[in-house]
N, CA, C and O atoms as a GROMACS GRO file, in nm:
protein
  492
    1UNK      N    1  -9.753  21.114  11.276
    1UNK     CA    2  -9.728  20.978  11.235
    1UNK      C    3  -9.772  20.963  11.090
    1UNK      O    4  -9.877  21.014  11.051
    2UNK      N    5  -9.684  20.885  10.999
    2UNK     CA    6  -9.712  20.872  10.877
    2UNK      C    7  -9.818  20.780  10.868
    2UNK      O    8  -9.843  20.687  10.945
    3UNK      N    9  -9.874  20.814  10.772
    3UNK     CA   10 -10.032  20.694  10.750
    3UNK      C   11 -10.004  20.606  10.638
    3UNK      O   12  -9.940  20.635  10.537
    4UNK      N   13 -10.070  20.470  10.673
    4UNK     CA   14 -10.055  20.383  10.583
    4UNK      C   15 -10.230  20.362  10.539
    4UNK      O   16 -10.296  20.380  10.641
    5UNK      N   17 -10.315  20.332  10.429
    5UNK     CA   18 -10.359  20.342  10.372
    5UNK      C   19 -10.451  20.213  10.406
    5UNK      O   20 -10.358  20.145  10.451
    6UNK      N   21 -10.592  20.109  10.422
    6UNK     CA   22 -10.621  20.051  10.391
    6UNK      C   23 -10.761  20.080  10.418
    6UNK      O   24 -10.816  20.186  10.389
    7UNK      N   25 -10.830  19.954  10.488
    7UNK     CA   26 -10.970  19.915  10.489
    7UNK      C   27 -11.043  19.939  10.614
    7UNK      O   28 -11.006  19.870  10.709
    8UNK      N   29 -11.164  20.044  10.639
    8UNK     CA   30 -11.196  20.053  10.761
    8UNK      C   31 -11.061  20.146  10.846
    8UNK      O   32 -11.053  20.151  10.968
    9UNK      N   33 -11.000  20.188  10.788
    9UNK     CA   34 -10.880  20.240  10.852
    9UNK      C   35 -10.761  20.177  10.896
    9UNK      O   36 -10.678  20.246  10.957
   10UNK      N   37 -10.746  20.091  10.881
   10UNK     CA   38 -10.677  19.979  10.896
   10UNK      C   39 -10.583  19.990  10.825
   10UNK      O   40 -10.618  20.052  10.725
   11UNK      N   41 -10.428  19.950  10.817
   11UNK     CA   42 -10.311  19.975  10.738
   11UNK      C   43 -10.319  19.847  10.668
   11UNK      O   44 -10.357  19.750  10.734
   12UNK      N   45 -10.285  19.829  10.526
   12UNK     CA   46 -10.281  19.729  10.400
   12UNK      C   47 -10.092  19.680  10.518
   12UNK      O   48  -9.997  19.744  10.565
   13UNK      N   49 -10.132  19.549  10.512
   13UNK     CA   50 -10.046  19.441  10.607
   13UNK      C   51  -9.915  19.427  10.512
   13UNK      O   52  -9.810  19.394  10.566
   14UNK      N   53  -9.917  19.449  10.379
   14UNK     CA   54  -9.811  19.431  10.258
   14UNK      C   55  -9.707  19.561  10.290
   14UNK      O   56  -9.586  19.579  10.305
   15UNK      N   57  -9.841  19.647  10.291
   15UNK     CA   58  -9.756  19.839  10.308
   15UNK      C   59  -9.681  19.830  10.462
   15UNK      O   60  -9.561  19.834  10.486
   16UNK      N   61  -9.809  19.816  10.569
   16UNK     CA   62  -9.677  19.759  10.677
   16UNK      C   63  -9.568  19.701  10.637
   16UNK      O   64  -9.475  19.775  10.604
   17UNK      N   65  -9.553  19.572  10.629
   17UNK     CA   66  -9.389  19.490  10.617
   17UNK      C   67  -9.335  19.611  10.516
   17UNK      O   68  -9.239  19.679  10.551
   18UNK      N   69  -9.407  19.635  10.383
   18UNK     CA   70  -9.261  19.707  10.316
   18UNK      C   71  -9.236  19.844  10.397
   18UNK      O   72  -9.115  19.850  10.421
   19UNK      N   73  -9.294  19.940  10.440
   19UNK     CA   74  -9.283  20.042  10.546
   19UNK      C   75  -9.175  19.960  10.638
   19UNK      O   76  -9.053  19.970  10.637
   20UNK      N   77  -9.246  19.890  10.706
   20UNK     CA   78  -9.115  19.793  10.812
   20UNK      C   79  -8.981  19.779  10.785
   20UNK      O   80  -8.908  19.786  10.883
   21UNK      N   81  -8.922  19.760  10.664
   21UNK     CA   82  -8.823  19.729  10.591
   21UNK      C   83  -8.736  19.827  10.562
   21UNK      O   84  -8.614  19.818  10.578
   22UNK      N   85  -8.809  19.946  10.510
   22UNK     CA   86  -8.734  20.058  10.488
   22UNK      C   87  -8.768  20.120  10.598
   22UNK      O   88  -8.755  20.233  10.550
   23UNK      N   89  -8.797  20.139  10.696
   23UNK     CA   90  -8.749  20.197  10.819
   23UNK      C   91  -8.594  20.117  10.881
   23UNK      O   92  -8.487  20.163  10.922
   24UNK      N   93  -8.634  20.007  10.867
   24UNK     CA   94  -8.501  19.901  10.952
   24UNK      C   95  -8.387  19.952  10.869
   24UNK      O   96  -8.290  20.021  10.901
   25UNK      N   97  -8.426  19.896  10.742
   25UNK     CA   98  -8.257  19.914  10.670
   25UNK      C   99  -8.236  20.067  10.676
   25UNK      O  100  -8.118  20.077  10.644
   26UNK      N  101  -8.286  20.202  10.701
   26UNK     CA  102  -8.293  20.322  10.738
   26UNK      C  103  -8.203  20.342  10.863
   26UNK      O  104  -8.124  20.436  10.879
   27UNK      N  105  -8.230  20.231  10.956
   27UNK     CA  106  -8.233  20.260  11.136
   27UNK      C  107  -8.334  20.340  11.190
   27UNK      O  108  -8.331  20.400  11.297
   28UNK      N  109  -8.431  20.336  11.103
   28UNK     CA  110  -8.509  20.479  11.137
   28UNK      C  111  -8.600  20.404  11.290
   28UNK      O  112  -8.691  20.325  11.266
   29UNK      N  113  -8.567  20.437  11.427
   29UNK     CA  114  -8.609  20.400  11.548
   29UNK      C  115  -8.746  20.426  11.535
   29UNK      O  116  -8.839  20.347  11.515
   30UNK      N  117  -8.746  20.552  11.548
   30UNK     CA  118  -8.901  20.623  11.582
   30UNK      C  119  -8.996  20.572  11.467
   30UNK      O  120  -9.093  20.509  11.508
   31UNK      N  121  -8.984  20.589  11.314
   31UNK     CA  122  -9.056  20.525  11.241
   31UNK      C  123  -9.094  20.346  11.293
   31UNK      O  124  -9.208  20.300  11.288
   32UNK      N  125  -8.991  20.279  11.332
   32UNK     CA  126  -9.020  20.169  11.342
   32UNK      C  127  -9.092  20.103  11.473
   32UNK      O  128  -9.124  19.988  11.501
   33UNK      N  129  -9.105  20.258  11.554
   33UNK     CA  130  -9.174  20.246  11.659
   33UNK      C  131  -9.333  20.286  11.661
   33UNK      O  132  -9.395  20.270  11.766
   34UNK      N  133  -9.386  20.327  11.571
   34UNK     CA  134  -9.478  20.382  11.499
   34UNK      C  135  -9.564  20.271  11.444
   34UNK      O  136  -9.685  20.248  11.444
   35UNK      N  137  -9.456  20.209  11.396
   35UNK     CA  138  -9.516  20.093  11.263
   35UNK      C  139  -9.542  19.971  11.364
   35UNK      O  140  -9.641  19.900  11.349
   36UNK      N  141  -9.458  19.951  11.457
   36UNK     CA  142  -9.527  19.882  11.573
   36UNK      C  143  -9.622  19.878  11.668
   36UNK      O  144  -9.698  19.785  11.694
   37UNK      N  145  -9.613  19.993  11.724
   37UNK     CA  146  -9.784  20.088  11.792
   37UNK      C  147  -9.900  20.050  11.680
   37UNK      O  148 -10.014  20.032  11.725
   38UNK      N  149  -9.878  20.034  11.528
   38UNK     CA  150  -9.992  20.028  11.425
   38UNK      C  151 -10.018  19.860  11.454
   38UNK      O  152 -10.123  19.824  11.507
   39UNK      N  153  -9.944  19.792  11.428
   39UNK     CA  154  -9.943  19.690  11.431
   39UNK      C  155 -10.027  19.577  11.539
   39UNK      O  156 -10.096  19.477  11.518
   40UNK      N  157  -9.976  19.660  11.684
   40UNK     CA  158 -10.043  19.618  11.773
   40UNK      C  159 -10.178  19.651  11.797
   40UNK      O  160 -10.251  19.578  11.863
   41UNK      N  161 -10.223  19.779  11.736
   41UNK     CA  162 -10.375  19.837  11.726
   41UNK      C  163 -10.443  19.762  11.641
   41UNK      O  164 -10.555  19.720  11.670
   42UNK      N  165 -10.372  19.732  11.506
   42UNK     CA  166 -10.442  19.628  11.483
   42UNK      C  167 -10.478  19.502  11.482
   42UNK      O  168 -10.572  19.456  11.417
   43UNK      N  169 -10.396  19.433  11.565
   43UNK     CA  170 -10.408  19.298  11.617
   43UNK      C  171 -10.550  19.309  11.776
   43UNK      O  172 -10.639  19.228  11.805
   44UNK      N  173 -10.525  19.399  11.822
   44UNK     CA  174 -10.631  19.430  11.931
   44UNK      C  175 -10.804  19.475  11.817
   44UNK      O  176 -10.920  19.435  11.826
   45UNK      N  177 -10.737  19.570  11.722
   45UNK     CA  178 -10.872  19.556  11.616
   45UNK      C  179 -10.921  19.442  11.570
   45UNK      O  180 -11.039  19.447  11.538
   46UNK      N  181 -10.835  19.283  11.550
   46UNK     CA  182 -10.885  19.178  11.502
   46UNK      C  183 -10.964  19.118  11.571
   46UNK      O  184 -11.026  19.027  11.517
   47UNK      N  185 -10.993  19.154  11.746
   47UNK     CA  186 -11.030  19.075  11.857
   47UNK      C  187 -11.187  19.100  11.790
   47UNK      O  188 -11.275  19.015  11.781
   48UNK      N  189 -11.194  19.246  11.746
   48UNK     CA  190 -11.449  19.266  11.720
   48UNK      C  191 -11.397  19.214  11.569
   48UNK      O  192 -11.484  19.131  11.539
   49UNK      N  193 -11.324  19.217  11.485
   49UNK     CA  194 -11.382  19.213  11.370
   49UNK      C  195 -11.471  19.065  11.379
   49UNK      O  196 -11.486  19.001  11.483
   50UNK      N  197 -11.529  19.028  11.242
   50UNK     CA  198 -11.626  18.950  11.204
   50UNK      C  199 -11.483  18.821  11.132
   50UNK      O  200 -11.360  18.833  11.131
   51UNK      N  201 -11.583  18.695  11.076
   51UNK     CA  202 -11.510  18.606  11.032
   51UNK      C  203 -11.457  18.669  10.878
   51UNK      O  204 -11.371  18.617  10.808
   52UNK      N  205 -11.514  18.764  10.855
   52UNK     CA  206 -11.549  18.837  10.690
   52UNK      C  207 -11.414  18.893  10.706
   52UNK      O  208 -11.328  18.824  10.651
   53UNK      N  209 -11.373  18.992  10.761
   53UNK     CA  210 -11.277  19.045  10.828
   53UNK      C  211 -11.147  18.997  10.849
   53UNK      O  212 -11.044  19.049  10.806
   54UNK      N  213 -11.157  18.893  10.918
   54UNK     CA  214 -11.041  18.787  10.975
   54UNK      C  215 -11.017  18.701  10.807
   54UNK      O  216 -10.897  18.684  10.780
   55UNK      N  217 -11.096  18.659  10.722
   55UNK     CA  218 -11.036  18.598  10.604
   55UNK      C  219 -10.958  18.730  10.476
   55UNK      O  220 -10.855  18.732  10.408
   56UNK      N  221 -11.040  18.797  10.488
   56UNK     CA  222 -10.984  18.918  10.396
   56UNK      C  223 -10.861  18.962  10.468
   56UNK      O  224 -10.784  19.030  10.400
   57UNK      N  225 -10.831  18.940  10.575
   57UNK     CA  226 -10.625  18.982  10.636
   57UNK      C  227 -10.568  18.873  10.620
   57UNK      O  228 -10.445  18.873  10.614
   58UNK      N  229 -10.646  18.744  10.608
   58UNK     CA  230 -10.597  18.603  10.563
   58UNK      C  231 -10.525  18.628  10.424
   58UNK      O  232 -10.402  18.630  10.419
   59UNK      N  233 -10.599  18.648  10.318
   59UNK     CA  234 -10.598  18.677  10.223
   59UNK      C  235 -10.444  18.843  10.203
   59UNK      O  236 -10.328  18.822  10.170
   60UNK      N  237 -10.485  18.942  10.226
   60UNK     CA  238 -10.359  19.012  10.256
   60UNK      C  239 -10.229  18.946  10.292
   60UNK      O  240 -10.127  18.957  10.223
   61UNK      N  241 -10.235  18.895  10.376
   61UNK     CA  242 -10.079  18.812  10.455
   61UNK      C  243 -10.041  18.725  10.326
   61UNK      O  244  -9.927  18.745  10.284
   62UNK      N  245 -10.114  18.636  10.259
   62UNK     CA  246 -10.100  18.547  10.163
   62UNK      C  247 -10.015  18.672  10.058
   62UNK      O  248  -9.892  18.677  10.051
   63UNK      N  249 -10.110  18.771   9.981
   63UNK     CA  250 -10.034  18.871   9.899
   63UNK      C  251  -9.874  18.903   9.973
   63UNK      O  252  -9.775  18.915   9.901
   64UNK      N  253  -9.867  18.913  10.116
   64UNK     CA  254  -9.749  18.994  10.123
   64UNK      C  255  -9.680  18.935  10.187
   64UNK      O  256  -9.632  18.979  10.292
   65UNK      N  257  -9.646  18.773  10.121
   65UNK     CA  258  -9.570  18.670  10.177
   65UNK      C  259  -9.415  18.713  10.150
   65UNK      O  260  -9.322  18.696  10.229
   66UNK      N  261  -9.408  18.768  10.025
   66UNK     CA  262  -9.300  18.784   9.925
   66UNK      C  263  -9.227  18.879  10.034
   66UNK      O  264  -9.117  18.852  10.082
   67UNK      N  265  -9.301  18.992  10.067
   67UNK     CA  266  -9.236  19.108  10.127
   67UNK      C  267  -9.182  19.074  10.262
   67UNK      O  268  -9.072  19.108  10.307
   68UNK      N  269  -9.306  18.977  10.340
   68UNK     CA  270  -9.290  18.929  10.465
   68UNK      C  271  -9.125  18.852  10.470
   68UNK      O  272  -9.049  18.860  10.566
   69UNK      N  273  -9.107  18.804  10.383
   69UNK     CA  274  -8.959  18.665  10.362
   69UNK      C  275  -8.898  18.786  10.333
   69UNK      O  276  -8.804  18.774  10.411
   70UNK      N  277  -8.874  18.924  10.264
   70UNK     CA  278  -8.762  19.021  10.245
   70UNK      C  279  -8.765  19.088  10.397
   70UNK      O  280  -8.650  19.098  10.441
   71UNK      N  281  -8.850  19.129  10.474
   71UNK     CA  282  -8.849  19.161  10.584
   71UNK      C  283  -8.796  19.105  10.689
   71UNK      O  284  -8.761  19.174  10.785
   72UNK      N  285  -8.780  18.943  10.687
   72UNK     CA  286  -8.730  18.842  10.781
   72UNK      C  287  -8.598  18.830  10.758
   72UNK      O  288  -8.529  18.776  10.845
   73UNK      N  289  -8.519  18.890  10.604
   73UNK     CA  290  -8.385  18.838  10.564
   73UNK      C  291  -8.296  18.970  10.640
   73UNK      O  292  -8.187  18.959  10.696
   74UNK      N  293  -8.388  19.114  10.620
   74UNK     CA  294  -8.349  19.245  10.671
   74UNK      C  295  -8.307  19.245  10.817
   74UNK      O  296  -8.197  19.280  10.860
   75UNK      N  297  -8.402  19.206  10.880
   75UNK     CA  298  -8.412  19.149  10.999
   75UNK      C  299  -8.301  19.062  11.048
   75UNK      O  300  -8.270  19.060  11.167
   76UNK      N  301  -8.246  18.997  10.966
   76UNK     CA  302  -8.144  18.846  11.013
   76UNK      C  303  -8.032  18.972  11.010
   76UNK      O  304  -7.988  19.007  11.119
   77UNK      N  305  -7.984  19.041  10.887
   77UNK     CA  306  -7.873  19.086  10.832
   77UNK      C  307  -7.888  19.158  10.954
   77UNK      O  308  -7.796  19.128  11.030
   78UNK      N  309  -8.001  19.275  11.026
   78UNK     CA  310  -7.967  19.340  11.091
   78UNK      C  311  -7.934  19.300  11.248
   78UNK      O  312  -7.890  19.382  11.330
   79UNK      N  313  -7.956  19.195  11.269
   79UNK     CA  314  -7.924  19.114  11.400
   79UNK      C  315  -7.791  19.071  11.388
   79UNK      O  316  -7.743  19.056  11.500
   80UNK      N  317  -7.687  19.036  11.269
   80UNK     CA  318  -7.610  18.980  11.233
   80UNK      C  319  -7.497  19.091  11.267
   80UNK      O  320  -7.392  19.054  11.320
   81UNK      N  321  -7.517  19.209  11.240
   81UNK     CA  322  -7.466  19.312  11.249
   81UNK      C  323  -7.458  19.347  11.361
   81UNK      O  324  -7.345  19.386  11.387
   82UNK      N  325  -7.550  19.354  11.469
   82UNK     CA  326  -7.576  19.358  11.590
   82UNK      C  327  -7.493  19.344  11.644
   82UNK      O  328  -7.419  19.428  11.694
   83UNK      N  329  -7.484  19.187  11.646
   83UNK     CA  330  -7.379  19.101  11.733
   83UNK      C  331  -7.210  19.151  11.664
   83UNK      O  332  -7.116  19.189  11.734
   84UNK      N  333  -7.205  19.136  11.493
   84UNK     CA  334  -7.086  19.206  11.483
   84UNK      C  335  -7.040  19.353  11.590
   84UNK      O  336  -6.935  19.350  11.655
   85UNK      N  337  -7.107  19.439  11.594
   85UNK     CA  338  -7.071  19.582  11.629
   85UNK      C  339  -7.067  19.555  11.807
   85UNK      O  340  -6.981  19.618  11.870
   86UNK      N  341  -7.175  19.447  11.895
   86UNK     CA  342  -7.101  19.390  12.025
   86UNK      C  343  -7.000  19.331  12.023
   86UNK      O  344  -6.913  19.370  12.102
   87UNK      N  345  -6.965  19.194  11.921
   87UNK     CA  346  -6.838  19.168  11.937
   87UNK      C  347  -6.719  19.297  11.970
   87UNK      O  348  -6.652  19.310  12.072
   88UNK      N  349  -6.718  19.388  11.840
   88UNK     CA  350  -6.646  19.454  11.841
   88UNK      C  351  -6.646  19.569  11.950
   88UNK      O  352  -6.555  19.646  11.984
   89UNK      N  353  -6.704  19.564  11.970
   89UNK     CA  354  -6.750  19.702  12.131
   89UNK      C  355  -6.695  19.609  12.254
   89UNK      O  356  -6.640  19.676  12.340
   90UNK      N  357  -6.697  19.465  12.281
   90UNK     CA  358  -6.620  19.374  12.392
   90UNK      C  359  -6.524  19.391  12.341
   90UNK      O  360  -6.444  19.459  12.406
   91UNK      N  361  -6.478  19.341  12.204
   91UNK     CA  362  -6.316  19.336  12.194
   91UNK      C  363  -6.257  19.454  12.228
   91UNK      O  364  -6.155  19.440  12.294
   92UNK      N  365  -6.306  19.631  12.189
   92UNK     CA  366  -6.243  19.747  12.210
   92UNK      C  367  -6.216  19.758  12.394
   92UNK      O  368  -6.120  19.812  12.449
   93UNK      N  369  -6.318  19.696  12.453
   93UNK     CA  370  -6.362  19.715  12.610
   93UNK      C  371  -6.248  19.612  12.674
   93UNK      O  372  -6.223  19.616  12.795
   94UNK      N  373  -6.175  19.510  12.577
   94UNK     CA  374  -6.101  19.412  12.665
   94UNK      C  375  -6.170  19.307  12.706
   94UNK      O  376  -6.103  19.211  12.744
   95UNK      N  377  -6.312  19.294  12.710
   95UNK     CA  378  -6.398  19.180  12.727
   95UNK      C  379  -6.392  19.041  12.646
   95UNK      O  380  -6.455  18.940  12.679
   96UNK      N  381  -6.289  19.051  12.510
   96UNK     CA  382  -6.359  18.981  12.423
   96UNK      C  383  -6.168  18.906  12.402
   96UNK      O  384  -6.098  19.000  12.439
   97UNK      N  385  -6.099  18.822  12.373
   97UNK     CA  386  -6.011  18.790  12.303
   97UNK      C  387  -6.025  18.701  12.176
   97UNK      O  388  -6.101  18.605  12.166
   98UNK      N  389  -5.939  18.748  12.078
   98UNK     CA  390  -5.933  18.636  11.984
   98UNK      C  391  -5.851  18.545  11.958
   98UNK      O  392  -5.750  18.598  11.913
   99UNK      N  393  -5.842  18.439  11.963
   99UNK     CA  394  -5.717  18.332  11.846
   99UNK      C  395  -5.749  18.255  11.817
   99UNK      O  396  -5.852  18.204  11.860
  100UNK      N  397  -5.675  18.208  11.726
  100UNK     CA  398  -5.651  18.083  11.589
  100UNK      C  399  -5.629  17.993  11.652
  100UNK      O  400  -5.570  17.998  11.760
  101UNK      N  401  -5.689  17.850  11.577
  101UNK     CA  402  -5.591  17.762  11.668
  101UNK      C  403  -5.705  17.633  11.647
  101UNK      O  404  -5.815  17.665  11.600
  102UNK      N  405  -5.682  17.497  11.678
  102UNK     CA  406  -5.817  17.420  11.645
  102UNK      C  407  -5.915  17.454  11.767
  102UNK      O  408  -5.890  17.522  11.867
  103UNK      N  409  -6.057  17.376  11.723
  103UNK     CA  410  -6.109  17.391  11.830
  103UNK      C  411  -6.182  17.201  11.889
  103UNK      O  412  -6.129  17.095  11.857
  104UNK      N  413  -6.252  17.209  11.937
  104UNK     CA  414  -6.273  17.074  12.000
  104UNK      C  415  -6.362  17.004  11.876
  104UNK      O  416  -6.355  16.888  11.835
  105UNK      N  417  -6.429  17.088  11.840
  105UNK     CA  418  -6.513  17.056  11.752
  105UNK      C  419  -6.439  16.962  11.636
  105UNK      O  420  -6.514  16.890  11.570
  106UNK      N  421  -6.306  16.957  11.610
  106UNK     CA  422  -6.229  16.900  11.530
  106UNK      C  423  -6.217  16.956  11.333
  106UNK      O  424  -6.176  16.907  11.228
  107UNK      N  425  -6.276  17.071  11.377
  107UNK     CA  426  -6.261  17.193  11.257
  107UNK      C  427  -6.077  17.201  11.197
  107UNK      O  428  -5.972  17.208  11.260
  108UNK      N  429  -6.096  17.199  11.108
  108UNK     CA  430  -5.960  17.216  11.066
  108UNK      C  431  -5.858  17.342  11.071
  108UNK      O  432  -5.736  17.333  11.065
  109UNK      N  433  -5.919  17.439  11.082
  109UNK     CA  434  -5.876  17.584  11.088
  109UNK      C  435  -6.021  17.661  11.177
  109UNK      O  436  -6.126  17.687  11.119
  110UNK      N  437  -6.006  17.679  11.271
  110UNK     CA  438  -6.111  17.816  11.309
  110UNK      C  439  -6.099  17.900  11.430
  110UNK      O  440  -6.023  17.880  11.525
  111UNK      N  441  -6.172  17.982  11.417
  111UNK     CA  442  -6.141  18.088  11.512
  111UNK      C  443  -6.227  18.111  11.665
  111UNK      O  444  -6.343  18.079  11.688
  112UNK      N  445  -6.157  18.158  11.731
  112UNK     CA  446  -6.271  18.154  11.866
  112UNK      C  447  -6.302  18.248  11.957
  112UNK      O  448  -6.212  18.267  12.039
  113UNK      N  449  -6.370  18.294  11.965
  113UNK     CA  450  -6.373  18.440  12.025
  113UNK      C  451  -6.412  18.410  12.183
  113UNK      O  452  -6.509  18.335  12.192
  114UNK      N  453  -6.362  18.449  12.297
  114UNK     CA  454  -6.359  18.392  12.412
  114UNK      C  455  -6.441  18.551  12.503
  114UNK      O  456  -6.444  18.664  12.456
  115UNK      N  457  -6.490  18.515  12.618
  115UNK     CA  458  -6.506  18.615  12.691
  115UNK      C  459  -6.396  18.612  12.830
  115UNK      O  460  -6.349  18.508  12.878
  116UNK      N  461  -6.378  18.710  12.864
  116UNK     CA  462  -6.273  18.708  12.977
  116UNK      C  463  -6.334  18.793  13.033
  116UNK      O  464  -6.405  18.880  12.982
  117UNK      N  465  -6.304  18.772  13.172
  117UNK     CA  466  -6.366  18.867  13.284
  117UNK      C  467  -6.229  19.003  13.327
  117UNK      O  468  -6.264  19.099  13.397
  118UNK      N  469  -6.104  18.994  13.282
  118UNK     CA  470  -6.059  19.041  13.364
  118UNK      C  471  -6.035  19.188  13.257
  118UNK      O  472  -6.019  19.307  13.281
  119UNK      N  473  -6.044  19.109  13.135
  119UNK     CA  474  -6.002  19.183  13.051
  119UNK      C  475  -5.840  19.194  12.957
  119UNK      O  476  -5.808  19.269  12.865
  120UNK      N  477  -5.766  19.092  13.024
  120UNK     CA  478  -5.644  19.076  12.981
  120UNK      C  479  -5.624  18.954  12.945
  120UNK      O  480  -5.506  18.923  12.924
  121UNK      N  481  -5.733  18.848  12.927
  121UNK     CA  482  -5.726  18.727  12.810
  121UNK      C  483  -5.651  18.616  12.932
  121UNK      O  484  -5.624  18.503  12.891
  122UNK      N  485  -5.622  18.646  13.060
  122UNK     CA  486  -5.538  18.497  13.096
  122UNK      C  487  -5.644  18.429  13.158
  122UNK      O  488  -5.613  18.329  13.222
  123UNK      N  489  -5.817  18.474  13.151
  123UNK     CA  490  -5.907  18.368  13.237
  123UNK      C  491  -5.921  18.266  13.178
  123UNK      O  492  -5.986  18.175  13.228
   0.00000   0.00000   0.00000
């Protein structure tokens, strides 16, 4: 397992998220399974620390707000994608139909992606 660097042994919370980030946009699984196992060790490490302790990761999180908000946008894009590559895995499977056409909502033009059970779009 790759090591991240901090205090008492503890991984610097900034180096997590950016580690976090470039594993995701990577796909890298196993790294990001790693960086989670760390994560949770150290949240179970916060249970003995002291109040000294608990303000100095206060203080960290504050530094790695910036990274934290690039980590949350990585995160969206990669969920976004997600659902793109299921859409498209139902539509290949017959699960999924598309058409044009209004919708109730009173949209002027939009599109609607339906689920069908049978697979041939007449449910």
């Amino acid at each position: 397992m790759q090591e991240i660097g901090g205090r008492h042994g503890h991984p610097k919370l900034k180096e997590l998220v950016v580690e976090a980030s470039r594993a995701l946009s990577r796909l890298d699984a196993d790294r990001l399974e790693e960086l989670a196992l760390s994560c949770q060790a150290l949240n179970r490490a916060l249970v003995h620390e002291d109040a000294e302790a608990h303000a100095a990761l206060a203080a960290e999180a504050m530094g790695a707000t910036g990274d934290m908000a690039v980590f949350a946008r990585v995160l969206e894009a990669t969920r976004a994608n997600l659902n793109v590559m299921n859409r498209l895995r139902e539509l290949r499977a017959g699960r999924l139909e598309y058409r044009e056409g209004r919708m109730e909502t009173g949209a002027s033009q939009a599109s609607e992606w339906r689920r069908t059970g049978s697979g041939h779009g007449d449910n």
